[in-house]
N, C-alpha and C positions, 0 to 999 in steps of 0.2 A: 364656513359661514362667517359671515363678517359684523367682528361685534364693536358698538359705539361703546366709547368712552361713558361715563355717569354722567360727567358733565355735557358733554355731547348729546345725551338725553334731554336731561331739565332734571336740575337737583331735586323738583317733589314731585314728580308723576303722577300721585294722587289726585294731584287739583285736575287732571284730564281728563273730561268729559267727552265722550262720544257726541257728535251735535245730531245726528241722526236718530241713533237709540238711546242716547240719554245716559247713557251706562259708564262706570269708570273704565279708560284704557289701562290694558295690563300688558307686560314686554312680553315677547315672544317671536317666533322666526315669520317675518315677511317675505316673499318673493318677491323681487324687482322683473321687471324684463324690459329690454332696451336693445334696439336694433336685433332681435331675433336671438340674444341673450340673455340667458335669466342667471340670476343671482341670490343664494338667502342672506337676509339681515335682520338683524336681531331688532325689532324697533317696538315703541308703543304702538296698540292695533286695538281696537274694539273686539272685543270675545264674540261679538253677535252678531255681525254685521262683516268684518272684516276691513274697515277701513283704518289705513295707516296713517299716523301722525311722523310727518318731517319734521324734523329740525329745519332749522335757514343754515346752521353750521355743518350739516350732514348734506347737504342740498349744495350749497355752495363752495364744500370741502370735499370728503370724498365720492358723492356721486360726479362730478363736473372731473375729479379724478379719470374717474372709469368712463365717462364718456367720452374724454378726449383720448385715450389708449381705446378704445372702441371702434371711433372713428380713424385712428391710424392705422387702422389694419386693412 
């Protein structure tokens, strides 16, 4: 599984509101999938709902990683 940095997170995760169910996000293992591969990663997620929060530094760091070793194969 592939884990982010704290910072890589957001130093208070607390303040993370779910915009759909209203609820604090809590870390825990998300499933990516991309081009017919899946991957887990450790991210904020809504416990109720299941929606994951990106980072812009996770998004534009190491998933853009993996999609271009993705696309090379």
């Amino acid at each position: 599984m592939v884990k982010m940095k704290d910072e890589e997170k957001l130093s208070n995760g607390k303040d993370l509101i779910c915009a759909k169910c209203t609820v604090p996000l809590k870390v825990g293992p998300v499933t990516f999938a991309y081009v017919g591969t899946t991957f887990p990663v450790s991210l904020f997620h809504c416990p109720e709902c299941g929606l994951a929060y990106v980072p812009g530094a996770l998004a534009r760091g190491s998933m853009l990683d993996v999609q271009m070793a993705l696309e090379d194969k």
